[in-house]
C-alpha positions in Angstrom: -2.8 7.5 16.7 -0.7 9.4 13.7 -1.9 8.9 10.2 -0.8 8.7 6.7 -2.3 9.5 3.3 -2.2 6.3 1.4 -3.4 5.5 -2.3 -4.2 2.2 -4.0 -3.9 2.8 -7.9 -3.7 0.7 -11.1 -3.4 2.1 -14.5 -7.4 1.7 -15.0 -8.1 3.4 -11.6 -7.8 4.9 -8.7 -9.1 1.7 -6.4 -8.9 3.6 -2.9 -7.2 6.7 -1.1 -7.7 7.4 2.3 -6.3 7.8 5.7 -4.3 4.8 7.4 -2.4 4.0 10.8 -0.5 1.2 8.7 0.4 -0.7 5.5 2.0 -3.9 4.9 3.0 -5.3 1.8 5.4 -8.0 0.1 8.1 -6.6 -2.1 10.6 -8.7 -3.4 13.2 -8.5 -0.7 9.9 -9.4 2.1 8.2 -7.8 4.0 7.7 -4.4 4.5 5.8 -2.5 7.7 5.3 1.1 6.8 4.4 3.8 9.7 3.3 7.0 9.7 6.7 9.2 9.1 8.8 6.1 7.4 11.9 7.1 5.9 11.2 7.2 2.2 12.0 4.5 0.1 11.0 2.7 -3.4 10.1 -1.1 -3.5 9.1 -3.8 -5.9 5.8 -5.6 -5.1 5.7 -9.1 -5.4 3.2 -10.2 -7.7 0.2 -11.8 -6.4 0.9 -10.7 -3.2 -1.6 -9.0 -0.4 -1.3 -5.0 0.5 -3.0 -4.4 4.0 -3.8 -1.3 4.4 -5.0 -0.9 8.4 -7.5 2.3 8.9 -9.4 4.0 11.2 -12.5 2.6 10.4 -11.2 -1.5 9.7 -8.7 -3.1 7.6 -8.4 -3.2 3.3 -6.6 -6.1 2.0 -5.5 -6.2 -1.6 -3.9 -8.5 -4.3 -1.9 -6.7 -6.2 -0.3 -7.9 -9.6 3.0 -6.2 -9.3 3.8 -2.6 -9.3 5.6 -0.5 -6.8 5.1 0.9 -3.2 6.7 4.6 -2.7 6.7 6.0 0.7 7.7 9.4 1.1 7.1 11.8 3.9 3.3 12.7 2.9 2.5 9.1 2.8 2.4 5.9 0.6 1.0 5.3 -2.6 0.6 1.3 -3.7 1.4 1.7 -7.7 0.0 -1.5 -8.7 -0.2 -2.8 -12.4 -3.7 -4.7 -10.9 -5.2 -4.6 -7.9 -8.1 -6.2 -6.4 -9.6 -6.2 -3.0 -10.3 -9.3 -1.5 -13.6 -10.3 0.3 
């Protein structure tokens, strides 16, 4: 199965970068499935909403405090103003 390079980061670090097969996350107009080779786009996150970030090895889920998601065609990077990752 294809991957994509995705990063989690807040302004006081960078809380995880890896590999993935998927993310989903709530933006502000829903939500939003992101593949590997997504047409790029730039949307809002929804604050206090969860980031799943599906991987090879298992699935990360985040809350994020607002903050941006940017796909482009190297990948995804979660530009979160807090992000925490949930037991």
């Amino acid at each position: 199965m294809p991957t994509m390079r995705v990063a989690v980061v807040s302004p006081e670090e960078k809380v995880w970068e890896g590999e993935a097969n998927f993310v989903l996350a709530t933006t502000t107009d829903g939500d939003l499935g992101v593949w590997p080779r997504h047409v790029p786009l730039l949307g809002v996150l929804k604050d206090g909403a969860d980031v799943k970030v599906e991987t090879p090895g298992g699935d990360l889920l985040y809350t994020v405090g607002g903050g941006f998601i940017s796909v482009t065609h190297d990948g995804v990077s979660i530009l979160a103003e807090s992000a925490a990752l949930k037991a």
